[in-house]
PDB file of N, CA, C and O in Angstrom:
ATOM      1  N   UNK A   1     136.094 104.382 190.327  1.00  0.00           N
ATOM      2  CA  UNK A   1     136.411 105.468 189.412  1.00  0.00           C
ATOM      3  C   UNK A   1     135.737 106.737 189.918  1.00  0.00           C
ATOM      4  O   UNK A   1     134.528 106.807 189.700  1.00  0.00           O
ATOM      5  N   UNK A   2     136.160 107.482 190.386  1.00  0.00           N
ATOM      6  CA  UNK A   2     135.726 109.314 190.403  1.00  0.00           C
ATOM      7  C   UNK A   2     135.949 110.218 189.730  1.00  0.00           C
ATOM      8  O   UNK A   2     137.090 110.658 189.588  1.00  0.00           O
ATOM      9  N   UNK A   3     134.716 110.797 189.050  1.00  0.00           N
ATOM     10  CA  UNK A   3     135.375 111.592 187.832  1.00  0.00           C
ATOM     11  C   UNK A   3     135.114 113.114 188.768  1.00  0.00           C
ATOM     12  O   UNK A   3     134.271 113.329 189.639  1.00  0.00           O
ATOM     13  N   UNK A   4     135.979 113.856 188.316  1.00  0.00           N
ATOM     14  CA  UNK A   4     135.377 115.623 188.423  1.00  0.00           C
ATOM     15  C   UNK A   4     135.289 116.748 187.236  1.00  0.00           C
ATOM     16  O   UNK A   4     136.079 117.098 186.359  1.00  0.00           O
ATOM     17  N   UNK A   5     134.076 117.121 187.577  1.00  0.00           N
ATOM     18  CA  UNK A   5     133.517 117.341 186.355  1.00  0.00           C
ATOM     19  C   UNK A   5     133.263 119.391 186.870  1.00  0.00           C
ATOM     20  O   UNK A   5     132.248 120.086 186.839  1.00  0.00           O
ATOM     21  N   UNK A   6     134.472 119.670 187.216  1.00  0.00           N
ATOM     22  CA  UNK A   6     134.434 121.176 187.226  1.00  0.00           C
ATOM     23  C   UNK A   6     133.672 122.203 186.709  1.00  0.00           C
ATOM     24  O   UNK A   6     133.312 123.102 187.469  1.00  0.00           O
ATOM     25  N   UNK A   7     133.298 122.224 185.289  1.00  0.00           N
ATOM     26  CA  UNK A   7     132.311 123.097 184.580  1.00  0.00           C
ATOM     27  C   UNK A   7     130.865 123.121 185.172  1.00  0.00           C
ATOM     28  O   UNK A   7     129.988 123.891 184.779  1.00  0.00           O
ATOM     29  N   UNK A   8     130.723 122.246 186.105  1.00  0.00           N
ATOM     30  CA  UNK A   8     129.370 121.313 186.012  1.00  0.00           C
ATOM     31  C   UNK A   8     129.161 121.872 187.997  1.00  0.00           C
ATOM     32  O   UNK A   8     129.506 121.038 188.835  1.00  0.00           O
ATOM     33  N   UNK A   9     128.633 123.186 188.462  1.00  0.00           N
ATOM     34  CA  UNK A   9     128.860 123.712 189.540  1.00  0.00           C
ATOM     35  C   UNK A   9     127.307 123.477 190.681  1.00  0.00           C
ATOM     36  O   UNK A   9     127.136 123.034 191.817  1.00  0.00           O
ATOM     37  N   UNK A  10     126.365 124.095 189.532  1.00  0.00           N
ATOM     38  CA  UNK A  10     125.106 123.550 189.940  1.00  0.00           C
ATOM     39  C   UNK A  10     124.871 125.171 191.035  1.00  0.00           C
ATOM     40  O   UNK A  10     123.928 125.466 191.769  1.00  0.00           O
ATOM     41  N   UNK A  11     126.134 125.927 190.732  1.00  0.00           N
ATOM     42  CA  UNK A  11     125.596 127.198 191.885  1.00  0.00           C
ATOM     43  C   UNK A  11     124.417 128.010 191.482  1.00  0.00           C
ATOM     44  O   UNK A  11     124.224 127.256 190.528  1.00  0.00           O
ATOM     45  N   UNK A  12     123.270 129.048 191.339  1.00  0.00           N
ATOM     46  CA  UNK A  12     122.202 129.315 191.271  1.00  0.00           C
ATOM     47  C   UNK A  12     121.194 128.335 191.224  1.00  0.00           C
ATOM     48  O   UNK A  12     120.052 128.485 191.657  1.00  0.00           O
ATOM     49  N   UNK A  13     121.613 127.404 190.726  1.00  0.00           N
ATOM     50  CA  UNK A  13     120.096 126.310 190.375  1.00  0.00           C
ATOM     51  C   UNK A  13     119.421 126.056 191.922  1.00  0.00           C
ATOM     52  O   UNK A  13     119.753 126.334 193.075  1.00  0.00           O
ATOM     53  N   UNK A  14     118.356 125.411 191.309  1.00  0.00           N
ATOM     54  CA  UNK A  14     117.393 125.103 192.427  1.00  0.00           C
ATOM     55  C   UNK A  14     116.739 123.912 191.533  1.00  0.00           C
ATOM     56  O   UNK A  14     116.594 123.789 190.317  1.00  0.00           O
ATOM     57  N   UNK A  15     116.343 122.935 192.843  1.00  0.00           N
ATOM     58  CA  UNK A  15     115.457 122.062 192.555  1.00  0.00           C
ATOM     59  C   UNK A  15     114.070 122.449 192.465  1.00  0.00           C
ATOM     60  O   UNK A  15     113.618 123.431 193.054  1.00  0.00           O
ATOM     61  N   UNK A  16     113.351 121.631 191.682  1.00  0.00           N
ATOM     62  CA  UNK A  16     112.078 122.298 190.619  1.00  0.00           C
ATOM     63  C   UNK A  16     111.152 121.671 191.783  1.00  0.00           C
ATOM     64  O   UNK A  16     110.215 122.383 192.143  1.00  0.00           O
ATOM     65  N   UNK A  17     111.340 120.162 192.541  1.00  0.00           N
ATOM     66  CA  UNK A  17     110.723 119.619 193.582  1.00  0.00           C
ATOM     67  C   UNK A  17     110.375 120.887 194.779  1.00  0.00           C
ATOM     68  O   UNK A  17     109.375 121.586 194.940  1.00  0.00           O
ATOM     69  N   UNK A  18     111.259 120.837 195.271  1.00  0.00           N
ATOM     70  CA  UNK A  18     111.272 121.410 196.743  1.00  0.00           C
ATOM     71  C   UNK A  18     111.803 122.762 197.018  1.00  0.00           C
ATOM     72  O   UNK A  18     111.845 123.073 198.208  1.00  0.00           O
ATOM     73  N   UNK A  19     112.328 123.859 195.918  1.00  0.00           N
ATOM     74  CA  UNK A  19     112.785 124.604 195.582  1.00  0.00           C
ATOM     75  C   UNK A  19     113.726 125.265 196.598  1.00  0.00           C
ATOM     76  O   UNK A  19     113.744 126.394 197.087  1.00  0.00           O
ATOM     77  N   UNK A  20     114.775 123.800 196.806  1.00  0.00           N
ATOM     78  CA  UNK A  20     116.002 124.384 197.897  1.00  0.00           C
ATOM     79  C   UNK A  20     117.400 124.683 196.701  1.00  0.00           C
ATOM     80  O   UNK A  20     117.040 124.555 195.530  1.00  0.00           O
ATOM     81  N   UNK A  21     118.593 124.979 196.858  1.00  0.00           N
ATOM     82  CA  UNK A  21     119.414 125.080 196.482  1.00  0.00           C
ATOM     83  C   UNK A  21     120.420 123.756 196.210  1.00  0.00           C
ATOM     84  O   UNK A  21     120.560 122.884 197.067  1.00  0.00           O
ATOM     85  N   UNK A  22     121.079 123.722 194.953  1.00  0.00           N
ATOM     86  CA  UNK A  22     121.385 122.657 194.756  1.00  0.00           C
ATOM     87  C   UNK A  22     123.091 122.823 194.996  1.00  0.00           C
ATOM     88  O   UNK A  22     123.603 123.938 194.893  1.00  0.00           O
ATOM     89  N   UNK A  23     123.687 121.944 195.234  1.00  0.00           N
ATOM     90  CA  UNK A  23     124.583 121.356 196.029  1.00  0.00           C
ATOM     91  C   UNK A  23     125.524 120.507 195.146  1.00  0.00           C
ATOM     92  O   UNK A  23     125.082 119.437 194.729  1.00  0.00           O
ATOM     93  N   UNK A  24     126.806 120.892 194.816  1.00  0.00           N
ATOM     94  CA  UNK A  24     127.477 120.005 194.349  1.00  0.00           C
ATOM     95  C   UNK A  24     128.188 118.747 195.225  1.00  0.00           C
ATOM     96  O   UNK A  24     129.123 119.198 195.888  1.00  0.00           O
ATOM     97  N   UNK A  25     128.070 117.818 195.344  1.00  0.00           N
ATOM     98  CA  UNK A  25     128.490 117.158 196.220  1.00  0.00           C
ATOM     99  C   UNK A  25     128.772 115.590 194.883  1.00  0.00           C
ATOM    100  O   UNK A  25     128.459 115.558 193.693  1.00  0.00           O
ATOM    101  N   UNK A  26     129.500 114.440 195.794  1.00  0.00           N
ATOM    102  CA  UNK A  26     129.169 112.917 194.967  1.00  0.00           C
ATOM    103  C   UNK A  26     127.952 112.437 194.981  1.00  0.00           C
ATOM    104  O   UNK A  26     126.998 112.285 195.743  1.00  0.00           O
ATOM    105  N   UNK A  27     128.252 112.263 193.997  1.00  0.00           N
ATOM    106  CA  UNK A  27     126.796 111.018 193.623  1.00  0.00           C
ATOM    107  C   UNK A  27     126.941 109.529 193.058  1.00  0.00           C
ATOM    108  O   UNK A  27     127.276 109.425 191.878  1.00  0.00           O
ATOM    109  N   UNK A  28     126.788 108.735 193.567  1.00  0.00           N
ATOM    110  CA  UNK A  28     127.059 107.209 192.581  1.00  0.00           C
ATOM    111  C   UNK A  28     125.658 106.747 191.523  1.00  0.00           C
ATOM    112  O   UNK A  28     124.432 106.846 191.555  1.00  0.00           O
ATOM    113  N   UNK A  29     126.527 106.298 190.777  1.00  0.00           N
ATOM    114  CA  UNK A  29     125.904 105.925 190.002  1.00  0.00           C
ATOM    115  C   UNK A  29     126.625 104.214 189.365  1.00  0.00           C
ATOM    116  O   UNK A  29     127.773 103.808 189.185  1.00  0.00           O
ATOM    117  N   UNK A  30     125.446 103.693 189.212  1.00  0.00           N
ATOM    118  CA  UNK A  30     125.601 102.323 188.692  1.00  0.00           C
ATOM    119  C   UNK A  30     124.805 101.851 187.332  1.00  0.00           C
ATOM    120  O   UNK A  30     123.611 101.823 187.034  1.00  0.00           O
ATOM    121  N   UNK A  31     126.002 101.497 186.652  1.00  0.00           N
ATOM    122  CA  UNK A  31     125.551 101.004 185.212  1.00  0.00           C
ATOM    123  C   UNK A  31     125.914  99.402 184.922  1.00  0.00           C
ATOM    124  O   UNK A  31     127.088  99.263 185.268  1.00  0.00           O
ATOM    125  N   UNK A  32     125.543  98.512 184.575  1.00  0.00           N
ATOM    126  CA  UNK A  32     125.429  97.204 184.367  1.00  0.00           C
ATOM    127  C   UNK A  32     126.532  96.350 185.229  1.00  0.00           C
ATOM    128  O   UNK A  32     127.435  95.610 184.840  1.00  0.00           O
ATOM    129  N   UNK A  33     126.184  96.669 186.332  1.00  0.00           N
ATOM    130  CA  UNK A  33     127.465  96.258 187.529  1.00  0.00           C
ATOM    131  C   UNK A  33     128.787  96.488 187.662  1.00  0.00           C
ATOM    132  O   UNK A  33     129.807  95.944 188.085  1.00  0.00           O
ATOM    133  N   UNK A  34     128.252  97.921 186.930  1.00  0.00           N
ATOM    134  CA  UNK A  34     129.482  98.925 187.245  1.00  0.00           C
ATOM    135  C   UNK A  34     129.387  99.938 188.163  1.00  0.00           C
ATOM    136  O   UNK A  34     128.251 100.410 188.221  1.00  0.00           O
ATOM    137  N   UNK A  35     130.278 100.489 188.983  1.00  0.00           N
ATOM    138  CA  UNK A  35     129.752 101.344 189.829  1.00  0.00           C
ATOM    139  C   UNK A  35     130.521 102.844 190.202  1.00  0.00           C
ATOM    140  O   UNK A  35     131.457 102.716 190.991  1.00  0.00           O
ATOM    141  N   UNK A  36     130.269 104.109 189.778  1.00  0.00           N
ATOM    142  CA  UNK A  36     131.161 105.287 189.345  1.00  0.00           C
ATOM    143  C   UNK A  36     130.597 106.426 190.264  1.00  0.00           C
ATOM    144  O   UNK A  36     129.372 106.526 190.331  1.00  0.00           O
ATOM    145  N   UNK A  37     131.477 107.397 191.064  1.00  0.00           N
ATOM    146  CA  UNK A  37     131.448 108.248 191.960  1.00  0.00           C
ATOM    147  C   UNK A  37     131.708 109.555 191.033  1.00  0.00           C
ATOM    148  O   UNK A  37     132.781 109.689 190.445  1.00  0.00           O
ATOM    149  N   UNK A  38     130.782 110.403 190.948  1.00  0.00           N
ATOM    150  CA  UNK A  38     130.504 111.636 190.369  1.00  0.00           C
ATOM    151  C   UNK A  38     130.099 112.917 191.224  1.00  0.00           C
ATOM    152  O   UNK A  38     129.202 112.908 192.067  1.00  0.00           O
ATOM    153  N   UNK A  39     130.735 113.812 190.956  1.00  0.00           N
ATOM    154  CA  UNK A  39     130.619 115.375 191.795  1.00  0.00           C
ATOM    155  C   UNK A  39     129.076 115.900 190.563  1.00  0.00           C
ATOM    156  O   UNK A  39     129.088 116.182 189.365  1.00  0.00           O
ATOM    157  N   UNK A  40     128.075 115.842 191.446  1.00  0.00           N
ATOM    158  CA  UNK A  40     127.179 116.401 190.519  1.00  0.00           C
ATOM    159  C   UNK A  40     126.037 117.712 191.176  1.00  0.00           C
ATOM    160  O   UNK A  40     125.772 117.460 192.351  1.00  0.00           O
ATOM    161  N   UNK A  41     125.546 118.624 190.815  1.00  0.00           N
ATOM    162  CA  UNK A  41     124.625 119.487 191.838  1.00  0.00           C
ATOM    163  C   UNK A  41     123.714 118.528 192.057  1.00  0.00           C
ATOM    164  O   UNK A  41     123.459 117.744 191.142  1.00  0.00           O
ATOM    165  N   UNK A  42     123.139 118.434 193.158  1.00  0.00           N
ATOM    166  CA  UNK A  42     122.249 117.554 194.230  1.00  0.00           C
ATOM    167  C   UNK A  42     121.200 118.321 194.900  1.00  0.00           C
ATOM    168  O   UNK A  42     121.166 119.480 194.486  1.00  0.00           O
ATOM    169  N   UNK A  43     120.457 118.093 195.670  1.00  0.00           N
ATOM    170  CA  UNK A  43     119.349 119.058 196.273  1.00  0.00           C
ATOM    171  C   UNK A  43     119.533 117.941 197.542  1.00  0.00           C
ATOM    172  O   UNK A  43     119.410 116.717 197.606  1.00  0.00           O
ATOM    173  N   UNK A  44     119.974 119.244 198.738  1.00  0.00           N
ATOM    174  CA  UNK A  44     120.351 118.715 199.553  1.00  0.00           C
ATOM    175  C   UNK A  44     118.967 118.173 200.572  1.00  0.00           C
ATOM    176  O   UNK A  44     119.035 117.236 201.367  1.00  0.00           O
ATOM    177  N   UNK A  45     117.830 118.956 200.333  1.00  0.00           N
ATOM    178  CA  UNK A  45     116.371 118.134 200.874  1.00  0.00           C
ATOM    179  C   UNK A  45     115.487 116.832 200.209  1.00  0.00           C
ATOM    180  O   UNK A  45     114.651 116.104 200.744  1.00  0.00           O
ATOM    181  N   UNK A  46     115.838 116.842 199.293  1.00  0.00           N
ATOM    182  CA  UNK A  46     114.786 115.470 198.529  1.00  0.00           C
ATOM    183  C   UNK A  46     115.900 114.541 198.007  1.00  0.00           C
ATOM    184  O   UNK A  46     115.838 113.323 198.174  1.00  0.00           O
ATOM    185  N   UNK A  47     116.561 114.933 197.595  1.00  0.00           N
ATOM    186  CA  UNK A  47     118.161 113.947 196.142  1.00  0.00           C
ATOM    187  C   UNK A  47     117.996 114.035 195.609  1.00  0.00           C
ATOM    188  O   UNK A  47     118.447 113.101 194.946  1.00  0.00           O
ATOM    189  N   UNK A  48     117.157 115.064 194.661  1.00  0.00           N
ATOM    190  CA  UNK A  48     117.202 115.257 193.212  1.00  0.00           C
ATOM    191  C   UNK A  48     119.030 115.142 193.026  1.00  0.00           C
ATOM    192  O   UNK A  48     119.916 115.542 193.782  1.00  0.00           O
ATOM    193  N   UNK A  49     119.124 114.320 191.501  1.00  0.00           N
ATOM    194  CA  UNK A  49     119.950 115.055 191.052  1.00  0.00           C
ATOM    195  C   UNK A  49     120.072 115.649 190.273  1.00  0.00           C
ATOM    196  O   UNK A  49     119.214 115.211 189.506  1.00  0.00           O
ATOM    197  N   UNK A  50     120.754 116.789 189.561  1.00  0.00           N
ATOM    198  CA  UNK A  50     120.757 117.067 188.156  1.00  0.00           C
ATOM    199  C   UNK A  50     122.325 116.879 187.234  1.00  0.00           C
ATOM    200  O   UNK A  50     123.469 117.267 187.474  1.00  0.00           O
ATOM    201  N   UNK A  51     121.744 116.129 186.154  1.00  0.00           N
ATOM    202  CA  UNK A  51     122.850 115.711 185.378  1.00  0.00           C
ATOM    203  C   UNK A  51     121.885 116.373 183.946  1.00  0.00           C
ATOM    204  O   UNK A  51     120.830 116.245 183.326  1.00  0.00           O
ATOM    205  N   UNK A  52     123.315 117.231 184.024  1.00  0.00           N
ATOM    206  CA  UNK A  52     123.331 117.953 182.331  1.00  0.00           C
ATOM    207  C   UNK A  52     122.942 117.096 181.110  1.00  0.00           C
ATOM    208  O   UNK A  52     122.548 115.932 181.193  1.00  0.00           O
ATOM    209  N   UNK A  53     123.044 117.562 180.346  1.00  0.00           N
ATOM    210  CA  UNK A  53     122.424 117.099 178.867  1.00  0.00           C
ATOM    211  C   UNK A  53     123.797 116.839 178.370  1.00  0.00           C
ATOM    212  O   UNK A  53     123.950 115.725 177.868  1.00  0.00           O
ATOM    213  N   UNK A  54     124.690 117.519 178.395  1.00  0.00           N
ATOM    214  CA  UNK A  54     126.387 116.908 177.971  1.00  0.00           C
ATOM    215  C   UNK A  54     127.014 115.817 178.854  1.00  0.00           C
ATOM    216  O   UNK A  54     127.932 115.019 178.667  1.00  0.00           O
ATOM    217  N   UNK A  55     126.456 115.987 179.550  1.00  0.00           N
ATOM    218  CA  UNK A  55     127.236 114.917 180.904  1.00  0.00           C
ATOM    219  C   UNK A  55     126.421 113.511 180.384  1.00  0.00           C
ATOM    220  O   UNK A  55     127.048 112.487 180.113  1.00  0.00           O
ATOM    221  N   UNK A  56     125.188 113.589 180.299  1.00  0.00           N
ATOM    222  CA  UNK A  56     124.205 112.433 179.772  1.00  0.00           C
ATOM    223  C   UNK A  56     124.656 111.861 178.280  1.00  0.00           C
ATOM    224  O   UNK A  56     124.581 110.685 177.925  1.00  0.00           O
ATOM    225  N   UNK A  57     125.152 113.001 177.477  1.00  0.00           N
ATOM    226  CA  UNK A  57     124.413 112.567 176.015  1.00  0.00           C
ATOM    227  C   UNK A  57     126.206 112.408 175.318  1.00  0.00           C
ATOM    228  O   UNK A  57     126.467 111.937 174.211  1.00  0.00           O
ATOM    229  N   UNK A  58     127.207 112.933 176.307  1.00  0.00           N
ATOM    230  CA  UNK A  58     128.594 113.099 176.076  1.00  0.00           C
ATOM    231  C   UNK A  58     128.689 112.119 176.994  1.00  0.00           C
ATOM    232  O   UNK A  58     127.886 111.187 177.033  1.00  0.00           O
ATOM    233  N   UNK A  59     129.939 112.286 178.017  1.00  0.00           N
ATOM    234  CA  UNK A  59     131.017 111.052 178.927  1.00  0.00           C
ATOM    235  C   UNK A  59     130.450 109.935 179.026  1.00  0.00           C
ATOM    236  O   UNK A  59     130.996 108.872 178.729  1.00  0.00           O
ATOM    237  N   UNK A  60     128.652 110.116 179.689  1.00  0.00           N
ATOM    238  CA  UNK A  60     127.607 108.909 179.803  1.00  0.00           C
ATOM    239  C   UNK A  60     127.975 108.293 179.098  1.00  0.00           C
ATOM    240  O   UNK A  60     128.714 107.317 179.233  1.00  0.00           O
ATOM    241  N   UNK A  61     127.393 108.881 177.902  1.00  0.00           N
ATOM    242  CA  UNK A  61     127.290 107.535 176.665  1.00  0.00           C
ATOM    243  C   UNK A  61     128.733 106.750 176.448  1.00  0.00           C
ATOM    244  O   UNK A  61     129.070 105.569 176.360  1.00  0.00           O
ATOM    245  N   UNK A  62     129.417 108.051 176.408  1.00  0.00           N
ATOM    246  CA  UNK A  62     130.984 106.854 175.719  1.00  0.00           C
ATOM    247  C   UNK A  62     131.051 105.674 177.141  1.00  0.00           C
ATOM    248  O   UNK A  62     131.055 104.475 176.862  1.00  0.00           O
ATOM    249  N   UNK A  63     131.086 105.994 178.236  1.00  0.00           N
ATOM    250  CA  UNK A  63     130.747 104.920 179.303  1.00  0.00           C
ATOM    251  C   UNK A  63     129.780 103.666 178.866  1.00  0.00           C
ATOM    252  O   UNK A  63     130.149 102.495 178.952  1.00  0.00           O
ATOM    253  N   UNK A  64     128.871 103.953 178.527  1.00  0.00           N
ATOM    254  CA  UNK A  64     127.737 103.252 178.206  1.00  0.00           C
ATOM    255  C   UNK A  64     128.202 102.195 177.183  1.00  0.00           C
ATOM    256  O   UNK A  64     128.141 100.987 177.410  1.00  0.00           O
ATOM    257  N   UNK A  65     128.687 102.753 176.006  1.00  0.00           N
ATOM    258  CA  UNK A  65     128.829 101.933 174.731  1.00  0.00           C
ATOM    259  C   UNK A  65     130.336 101.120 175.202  1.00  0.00           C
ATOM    260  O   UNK A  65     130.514 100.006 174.710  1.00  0.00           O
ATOM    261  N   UNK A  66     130.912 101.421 175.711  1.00  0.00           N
ATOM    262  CA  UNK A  66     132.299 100.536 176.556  1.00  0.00           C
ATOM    263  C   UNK A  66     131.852  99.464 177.345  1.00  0.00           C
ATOM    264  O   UNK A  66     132.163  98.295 177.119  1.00  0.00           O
ATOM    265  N   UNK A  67     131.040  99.880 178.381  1.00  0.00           N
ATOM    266  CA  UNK A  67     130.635  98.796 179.114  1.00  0.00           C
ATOM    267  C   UNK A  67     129.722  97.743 178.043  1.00  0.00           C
ATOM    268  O   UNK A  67     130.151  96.639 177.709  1.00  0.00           O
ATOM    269  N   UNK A  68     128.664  98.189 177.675  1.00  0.00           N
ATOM    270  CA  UNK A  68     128.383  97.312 176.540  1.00  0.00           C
ATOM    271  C   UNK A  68     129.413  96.616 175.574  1.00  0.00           C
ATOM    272  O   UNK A  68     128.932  95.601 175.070  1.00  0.00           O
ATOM    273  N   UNK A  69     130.533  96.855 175.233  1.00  0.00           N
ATOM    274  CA  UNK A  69     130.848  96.342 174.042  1.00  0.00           C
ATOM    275  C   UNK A  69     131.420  95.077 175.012  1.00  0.00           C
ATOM    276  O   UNK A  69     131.449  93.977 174.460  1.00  0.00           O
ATOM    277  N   UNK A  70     131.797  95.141 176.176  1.00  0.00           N
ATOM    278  CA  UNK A  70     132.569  93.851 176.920  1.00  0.00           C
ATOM    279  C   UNK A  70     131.897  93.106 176.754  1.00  0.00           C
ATOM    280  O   UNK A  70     132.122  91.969 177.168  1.00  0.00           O
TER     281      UNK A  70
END
């Protein structure tokens, strides 16, 4: 599954680590042996990633409570 998540650009930010510029690029992520390809800003020197507070507390979750209910 690859989602794109357009609103979600990550252009000015900076990582708080290493204070390079963050990078929208994929990111995987794995939830209870599930496994999902996401465009998220990244820090292209350490891997921070950053995932929003809507992205976490919105799509996440409805993901979350699905895979759980199986």
């Amino acid at each position: 599954m690859r989602a794109e998540l357009k609103e979600i650009t990550g252009e000015g930010w900076q990582c708080q680590n290493c204070q390079s510029t963050l990078q929208r690029m994929p990111v995987d992520i794995s939830y209870m042996g599930s496994n999902f390809q996401v465009e998220l800003p990244r820090c292209v020197k350490c891997g921070f990633t950053f995932i929003p507070p809507e992205l976490a507390l919105g799509k996440m979750r409805e993901v979350e409570k699905i895979l759980e209910d199986k």
